[in-house]
PQR file with spaces between the fields and no chain letter, atoms N, CA, C, O and H, PARSE charges and radii, in Angstrom:
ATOM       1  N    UNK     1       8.008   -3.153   23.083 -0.4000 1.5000
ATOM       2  CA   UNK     1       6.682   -2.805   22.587 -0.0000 2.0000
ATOM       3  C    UNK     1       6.791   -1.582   21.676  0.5500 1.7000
ATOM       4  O    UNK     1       7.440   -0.560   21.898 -0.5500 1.4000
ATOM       5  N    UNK     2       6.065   -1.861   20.647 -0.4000 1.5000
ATOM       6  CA   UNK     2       6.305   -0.488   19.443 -0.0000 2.0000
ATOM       7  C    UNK     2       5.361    0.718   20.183  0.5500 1.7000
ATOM       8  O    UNK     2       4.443    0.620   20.996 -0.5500 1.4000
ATOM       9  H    UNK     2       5.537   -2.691   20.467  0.4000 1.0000
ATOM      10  N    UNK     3       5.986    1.884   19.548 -0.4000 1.5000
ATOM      11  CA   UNK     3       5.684    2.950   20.219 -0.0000 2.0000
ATOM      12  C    UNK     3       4.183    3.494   19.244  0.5500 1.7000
ATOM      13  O    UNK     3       4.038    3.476   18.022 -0.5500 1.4000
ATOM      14  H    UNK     3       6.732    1.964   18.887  0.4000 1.0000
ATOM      15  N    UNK     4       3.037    4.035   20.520 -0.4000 1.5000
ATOM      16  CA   UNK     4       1.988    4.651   19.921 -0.0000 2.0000
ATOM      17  C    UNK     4       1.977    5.202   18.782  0.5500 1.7000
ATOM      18  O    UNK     4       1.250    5.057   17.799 -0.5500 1.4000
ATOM      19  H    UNK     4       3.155    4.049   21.513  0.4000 1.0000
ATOM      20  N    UNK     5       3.047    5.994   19.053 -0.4000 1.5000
ATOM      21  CA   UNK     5       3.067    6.844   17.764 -0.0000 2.0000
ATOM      22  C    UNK     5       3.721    6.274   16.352  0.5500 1.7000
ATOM      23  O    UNK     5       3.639    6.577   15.162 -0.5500 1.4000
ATOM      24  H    UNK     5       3.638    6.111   19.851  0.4000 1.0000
ATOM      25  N    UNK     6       4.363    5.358   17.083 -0.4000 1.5000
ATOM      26  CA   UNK     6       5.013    4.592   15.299 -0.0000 2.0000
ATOM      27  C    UNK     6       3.880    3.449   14.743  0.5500 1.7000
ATOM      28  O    UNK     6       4.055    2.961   13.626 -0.5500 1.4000
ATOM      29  H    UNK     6       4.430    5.112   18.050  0.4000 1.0000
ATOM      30  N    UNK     7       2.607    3.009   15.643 -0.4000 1.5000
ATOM      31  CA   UNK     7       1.750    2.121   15.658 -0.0000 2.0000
ATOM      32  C    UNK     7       0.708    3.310   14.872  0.5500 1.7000
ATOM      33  O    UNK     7       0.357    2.957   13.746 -0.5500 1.4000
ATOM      34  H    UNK     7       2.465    3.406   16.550  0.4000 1.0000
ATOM      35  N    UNK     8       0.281    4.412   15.248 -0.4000 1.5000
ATOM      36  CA   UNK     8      -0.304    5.347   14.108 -0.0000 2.0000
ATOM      37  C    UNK     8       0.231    5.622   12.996  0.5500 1.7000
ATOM      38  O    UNK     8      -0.639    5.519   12.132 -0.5500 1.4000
ATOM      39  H    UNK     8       0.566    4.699   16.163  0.4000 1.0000
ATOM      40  N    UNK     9       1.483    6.004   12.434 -0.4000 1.5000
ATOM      41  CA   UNK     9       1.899    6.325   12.001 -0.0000 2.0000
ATOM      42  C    UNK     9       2.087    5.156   10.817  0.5500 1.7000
ATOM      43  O    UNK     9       1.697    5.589    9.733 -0.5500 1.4000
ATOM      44  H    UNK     9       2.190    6.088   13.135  0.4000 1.0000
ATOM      45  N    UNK    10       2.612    3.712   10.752 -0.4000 1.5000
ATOM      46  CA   UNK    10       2.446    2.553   10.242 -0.0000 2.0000
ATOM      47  C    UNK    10       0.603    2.206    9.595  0.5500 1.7000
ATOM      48  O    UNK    10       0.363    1.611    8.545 -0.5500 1.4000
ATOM      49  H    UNK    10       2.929    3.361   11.633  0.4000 1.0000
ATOM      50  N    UNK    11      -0.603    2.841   10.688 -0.4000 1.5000
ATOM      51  CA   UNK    11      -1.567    2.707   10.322 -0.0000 2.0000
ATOM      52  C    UNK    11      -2.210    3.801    9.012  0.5500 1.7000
ATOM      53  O    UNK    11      -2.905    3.593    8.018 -0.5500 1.4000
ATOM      54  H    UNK    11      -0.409    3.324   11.541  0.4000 1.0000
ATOM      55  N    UNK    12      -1.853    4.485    9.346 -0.4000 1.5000
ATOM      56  CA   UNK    12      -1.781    5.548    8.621 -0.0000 2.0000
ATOM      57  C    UNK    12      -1.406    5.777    6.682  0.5500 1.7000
ATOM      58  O    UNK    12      -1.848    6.213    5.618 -0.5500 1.4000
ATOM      59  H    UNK    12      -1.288    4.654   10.153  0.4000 1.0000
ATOM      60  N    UNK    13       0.059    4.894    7.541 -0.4000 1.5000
ATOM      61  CA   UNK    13       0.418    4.933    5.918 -0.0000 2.0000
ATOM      62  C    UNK    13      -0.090    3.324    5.564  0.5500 1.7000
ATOM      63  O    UNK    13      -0.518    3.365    4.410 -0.5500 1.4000
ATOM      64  H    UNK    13       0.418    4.540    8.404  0.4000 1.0000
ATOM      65  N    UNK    14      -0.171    2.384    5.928 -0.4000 1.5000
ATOM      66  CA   UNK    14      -1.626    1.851    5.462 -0.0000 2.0000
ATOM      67  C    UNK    14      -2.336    1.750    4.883  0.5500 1.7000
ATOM      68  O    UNK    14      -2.401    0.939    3.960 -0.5500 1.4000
ATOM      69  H    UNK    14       0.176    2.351    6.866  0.4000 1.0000
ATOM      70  N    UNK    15      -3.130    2.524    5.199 -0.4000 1.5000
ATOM      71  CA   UNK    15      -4.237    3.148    4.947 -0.0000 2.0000
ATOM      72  C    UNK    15      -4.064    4.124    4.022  0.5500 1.7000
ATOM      73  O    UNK    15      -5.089    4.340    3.375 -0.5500 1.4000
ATOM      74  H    UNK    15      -3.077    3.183    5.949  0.4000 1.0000
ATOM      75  N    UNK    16      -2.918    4.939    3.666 -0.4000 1.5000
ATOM      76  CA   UNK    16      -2.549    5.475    2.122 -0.0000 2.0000
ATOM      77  C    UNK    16      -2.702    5.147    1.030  0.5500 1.7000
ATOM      78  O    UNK    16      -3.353    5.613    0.095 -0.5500 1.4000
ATOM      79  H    UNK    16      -2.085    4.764    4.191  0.4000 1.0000
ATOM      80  N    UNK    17      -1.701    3.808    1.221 -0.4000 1.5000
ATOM      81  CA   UNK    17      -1.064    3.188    0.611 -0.0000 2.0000
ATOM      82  C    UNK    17      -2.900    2.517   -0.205  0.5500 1.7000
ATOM      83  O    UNK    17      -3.257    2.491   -1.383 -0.5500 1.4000
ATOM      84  H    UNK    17      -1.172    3.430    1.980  0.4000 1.0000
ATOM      85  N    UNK    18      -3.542    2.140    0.908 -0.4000 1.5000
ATOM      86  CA   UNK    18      -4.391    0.856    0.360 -0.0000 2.0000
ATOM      87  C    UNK    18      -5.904    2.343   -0.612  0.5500 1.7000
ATOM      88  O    UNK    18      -6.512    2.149   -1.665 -0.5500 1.4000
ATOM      89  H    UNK    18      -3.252    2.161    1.865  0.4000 1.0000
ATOM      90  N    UNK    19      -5.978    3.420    0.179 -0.4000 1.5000
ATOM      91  CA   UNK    19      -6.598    4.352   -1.062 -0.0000 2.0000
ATOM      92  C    UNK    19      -6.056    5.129   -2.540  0.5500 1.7000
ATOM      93  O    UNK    19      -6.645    6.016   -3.156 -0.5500 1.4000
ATOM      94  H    UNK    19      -5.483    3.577    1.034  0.4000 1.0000
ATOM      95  N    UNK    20      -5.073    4.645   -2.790 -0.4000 1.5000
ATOM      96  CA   UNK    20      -3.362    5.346   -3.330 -0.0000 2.0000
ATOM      97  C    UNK    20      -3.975    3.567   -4.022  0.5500 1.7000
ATOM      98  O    UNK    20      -3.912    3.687   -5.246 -0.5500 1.4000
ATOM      99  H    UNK    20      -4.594    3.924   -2.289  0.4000 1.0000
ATOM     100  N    UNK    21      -4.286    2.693   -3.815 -0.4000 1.5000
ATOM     101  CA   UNK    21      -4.402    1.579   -4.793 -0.0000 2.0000
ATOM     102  C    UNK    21      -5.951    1.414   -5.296  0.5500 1.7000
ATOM     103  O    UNK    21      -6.293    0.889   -6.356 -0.5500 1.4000
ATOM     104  H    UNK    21      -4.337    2.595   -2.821  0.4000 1.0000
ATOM     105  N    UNK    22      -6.898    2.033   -4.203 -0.4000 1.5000
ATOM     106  CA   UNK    22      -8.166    2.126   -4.886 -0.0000 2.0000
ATOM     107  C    UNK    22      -8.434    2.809   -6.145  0.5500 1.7000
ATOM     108  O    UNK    22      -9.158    2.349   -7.029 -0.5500 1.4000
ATOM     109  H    UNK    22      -6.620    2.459   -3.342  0.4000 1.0000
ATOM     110  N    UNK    23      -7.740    4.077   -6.199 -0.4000 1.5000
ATOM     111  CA   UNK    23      -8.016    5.403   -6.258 -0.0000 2.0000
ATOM     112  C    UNK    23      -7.208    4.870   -8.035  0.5500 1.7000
ATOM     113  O    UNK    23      -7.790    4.965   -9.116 -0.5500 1.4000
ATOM     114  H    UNK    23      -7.152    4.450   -5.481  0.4000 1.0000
ATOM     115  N    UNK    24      -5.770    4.338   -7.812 -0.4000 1.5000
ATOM     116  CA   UNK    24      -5.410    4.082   -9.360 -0.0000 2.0000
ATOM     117  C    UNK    24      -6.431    3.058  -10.046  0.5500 1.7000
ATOM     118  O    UNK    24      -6.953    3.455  -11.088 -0.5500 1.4000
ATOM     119  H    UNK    24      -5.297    4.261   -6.934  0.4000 1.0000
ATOM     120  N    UNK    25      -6.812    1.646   -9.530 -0.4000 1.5000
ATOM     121  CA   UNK    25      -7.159    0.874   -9.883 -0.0000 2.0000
ATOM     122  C    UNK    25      -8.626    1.619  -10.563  0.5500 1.7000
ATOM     123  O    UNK    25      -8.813    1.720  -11.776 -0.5500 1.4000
ATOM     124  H    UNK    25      -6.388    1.323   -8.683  0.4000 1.0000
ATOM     125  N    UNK    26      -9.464    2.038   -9.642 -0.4000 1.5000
ATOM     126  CA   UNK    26     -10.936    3.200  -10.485 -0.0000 2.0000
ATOM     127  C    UNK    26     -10.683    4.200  -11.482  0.5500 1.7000
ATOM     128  O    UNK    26     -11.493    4.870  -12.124 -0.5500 1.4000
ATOM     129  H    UNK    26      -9.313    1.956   -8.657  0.4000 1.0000
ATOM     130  N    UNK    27      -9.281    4.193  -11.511 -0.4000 1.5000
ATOM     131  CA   UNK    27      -8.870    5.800  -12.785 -0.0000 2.0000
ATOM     132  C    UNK    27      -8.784    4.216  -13.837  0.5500 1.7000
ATOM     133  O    UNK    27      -9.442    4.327  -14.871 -0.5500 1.4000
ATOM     134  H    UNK    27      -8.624    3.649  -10.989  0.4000 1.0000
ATOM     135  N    UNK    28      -8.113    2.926  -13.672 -0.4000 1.5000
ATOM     136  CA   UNK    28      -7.598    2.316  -14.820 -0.0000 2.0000
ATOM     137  C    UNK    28      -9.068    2.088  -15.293  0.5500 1.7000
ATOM     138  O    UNK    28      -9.397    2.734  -16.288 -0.5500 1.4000
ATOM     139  H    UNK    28      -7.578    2.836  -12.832  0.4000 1.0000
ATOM     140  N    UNK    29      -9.986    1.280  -14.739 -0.4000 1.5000
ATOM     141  CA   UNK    29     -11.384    1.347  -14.728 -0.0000 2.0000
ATOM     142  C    UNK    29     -11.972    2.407  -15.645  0.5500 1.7000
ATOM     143  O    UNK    29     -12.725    2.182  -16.593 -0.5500 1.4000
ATOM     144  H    UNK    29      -9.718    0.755  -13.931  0.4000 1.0000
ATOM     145  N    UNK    30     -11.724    3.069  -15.419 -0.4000 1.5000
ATOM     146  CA   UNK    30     -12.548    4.693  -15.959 -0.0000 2.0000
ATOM     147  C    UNK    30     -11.889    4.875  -17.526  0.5500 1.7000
ATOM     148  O    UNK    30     -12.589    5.108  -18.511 -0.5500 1.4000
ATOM     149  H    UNK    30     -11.112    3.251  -14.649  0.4000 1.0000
ATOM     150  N    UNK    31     -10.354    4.717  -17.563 -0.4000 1.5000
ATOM     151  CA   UNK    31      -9.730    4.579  -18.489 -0.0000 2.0000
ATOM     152  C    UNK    31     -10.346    3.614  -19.681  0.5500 1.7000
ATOM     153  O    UNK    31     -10.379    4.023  -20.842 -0.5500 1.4000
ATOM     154  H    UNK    31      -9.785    4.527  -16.763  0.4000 1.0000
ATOM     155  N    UNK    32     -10.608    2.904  -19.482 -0.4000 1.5000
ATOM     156  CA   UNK    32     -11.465    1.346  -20.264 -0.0000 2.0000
ATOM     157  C    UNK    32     -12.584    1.607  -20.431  0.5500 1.7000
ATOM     158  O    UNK    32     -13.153    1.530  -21.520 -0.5500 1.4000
ATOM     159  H    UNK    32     -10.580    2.572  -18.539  0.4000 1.0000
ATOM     160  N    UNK    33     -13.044    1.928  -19.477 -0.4000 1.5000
ATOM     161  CA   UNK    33     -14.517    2.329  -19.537 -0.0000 2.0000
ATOM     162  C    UNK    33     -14.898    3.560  -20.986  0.5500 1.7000
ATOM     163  O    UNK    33     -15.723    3.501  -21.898 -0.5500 1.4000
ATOM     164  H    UNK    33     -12.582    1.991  -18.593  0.4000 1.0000
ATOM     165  N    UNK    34     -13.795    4.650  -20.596 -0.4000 1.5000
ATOM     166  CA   UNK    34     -13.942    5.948  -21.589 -0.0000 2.0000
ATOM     167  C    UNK    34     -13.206    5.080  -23.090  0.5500 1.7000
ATOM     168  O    UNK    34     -13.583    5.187  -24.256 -0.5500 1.4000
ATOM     169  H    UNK    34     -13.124    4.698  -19.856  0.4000 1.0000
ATOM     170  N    UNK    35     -12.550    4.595  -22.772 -0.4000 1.5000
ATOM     171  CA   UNK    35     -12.062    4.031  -24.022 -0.0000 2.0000
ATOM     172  C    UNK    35     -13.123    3.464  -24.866  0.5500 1.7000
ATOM     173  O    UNK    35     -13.127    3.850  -26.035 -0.5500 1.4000
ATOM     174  H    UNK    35     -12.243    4.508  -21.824  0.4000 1.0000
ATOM     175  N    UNK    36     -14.032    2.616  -24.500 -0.4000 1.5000
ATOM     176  CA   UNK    36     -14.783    1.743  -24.950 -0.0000 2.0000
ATOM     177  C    UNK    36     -16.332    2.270  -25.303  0.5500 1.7000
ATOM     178  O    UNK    36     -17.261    1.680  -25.854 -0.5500 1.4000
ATOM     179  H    UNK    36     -14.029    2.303  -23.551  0.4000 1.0000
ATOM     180  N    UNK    37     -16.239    3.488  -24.812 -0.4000 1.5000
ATOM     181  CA   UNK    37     -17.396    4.246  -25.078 -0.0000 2.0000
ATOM     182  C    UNK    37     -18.590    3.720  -24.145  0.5500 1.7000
ATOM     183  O    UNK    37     -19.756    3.789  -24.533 -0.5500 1.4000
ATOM     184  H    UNK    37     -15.485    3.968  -24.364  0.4000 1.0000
ATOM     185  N    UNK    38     -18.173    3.090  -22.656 -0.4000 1.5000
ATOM     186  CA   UNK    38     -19.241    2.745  -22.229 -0.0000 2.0000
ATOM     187  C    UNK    38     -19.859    3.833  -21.138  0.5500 1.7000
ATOM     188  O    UNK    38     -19.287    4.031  -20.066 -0.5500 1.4000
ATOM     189  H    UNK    38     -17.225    3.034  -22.341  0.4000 1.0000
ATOM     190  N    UNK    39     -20.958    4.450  -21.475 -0.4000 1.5000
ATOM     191  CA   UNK    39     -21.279    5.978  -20.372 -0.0000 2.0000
ATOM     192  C    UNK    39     -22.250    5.021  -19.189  0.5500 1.7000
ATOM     193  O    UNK    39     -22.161    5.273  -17.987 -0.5500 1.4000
ATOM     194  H    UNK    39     -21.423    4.289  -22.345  0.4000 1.0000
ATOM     195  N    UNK    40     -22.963    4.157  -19.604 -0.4000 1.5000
ATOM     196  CA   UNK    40     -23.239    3.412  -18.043 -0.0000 2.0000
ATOM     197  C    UNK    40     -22.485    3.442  -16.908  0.5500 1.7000
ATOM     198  O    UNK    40     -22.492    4.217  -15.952 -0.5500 1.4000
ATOM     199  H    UNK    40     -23.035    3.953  -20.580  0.4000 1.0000
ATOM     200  N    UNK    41     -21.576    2.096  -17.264 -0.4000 1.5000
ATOM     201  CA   UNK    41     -20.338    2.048  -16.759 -0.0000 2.0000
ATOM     202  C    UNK    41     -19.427    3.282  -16.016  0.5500 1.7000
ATOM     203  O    UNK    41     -18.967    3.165  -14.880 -0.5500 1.4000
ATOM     204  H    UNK    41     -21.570    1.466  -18.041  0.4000 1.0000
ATOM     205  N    UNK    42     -19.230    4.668  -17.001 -0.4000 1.5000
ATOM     206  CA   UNK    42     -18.531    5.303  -16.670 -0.0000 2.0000
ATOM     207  C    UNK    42     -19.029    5.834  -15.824  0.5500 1.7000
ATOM     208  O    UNK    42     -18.354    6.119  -14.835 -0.5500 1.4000
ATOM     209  H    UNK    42     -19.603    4.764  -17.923  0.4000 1.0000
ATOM     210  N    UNK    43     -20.362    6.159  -15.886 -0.4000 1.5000
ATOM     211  CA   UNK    43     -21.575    6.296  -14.687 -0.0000 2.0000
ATOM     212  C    UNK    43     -21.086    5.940  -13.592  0.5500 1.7000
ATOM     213  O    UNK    43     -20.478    6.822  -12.985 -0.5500 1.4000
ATOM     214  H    UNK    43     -20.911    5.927  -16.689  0.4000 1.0000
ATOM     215  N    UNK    44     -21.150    4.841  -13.082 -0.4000 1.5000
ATOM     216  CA   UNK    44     -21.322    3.492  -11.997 -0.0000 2.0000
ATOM     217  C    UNK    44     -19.621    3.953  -11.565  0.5500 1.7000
ATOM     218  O    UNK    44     -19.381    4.135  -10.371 -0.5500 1.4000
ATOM     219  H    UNK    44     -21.644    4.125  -13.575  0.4000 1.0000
ATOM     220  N    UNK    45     -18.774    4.081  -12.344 -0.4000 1.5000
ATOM     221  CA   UNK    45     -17.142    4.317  -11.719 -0.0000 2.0000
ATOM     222  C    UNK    45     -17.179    5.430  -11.177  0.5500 1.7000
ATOM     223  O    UNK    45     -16.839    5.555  -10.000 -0.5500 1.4000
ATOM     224  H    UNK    45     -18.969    3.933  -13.313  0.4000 1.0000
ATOM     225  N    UNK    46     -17.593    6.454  -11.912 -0.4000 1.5000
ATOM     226  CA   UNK    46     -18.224    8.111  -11.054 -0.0000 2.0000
ATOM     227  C    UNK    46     -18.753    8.175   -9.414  0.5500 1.7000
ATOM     228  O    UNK    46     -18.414    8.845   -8.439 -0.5500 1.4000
ATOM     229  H    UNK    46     -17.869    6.352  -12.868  0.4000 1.0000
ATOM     230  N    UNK    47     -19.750    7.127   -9.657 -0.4000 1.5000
ATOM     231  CA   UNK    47     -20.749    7.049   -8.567 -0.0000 2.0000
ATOM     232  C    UNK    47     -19.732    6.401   -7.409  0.5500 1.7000
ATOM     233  O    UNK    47     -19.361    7.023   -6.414 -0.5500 1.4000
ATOM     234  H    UNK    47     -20.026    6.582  -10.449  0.4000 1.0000
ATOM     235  N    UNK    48     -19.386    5.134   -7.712 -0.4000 1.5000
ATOM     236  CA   UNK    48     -18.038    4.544   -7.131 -0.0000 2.0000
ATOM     237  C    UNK    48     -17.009    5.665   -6.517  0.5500 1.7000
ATOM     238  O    UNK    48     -16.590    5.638   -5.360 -0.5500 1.4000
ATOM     239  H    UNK    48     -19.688    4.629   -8.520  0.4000 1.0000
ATOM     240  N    UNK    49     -16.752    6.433   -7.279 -0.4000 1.5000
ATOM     241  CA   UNK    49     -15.645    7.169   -6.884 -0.0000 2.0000
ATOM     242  C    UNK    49     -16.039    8.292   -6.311  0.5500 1.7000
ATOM     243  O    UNK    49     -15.112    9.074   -6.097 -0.5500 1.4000
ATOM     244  H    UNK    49     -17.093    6.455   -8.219  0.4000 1.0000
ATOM     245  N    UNK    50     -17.567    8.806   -5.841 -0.4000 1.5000
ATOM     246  CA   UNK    50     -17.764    9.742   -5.189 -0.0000 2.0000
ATOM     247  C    UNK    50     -18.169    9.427   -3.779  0.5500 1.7000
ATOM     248  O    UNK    50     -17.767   10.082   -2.817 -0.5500 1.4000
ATOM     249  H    UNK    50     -18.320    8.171   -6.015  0.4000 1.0000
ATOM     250  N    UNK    51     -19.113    8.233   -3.678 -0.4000 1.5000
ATOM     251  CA   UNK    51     -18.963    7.172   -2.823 -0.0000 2.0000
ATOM     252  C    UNK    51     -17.618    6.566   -1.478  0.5500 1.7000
ATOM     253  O    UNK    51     -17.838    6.343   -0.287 -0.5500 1.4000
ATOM     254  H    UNK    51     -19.440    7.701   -4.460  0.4000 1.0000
ATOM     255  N    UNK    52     -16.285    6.441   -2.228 -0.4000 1.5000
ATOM     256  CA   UNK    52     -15.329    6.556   -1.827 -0.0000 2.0000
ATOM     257  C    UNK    52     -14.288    7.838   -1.479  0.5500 1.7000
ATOM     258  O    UNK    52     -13.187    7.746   -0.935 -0.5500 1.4000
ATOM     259  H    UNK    52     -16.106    6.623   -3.195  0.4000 1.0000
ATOM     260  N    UNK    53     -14.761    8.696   -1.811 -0.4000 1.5000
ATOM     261  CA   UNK    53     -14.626    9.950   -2.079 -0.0000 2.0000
ATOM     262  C    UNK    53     -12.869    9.566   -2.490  0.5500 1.7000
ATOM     263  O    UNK    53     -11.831    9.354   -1.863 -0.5500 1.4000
ATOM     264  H    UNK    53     -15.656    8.771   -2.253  0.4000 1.0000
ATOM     265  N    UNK    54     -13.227    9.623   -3.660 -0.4000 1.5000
ATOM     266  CA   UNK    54     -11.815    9.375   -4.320 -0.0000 2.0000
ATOM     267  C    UNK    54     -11.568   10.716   -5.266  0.5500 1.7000
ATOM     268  O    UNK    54     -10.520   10.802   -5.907 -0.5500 1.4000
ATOM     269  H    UNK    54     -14.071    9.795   -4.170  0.4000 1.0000
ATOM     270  N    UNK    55     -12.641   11.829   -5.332 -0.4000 1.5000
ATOM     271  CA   UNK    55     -12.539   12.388   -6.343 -0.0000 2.0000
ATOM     272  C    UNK    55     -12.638   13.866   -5.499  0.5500 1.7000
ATOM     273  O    UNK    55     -12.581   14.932   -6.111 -0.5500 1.4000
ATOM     274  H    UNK    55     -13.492   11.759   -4.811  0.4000 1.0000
């Protein structure tokens, strides 16, 4: 049986890993967004990303 602590520790990084993919994927977002001159949008990725507290 895996040990508590390697069962947190596995969850953990996880759970890094999967905000570590939010967190790029809303910057590429934001990237396109600023590129394209859209301030709605860049709005709504802001809001998104404070929401998630990615920022």
């Amino acid at each position: 049986m895996m040990n508590i602590t390697r069962k947190n520790k596995m969850r953990a990084d996880a759970t890094k890993a999967y905000r570590d993919s939010l967190r790029k994927n809303l910057e590429h977002r934001l990237d396109v967004a600023r590129s394209q001159g859209n301030q709605k949008l860049i709005q709504q990725l802001e809001q998104e990303a404070a929401y998630l507290h990615l920022v």
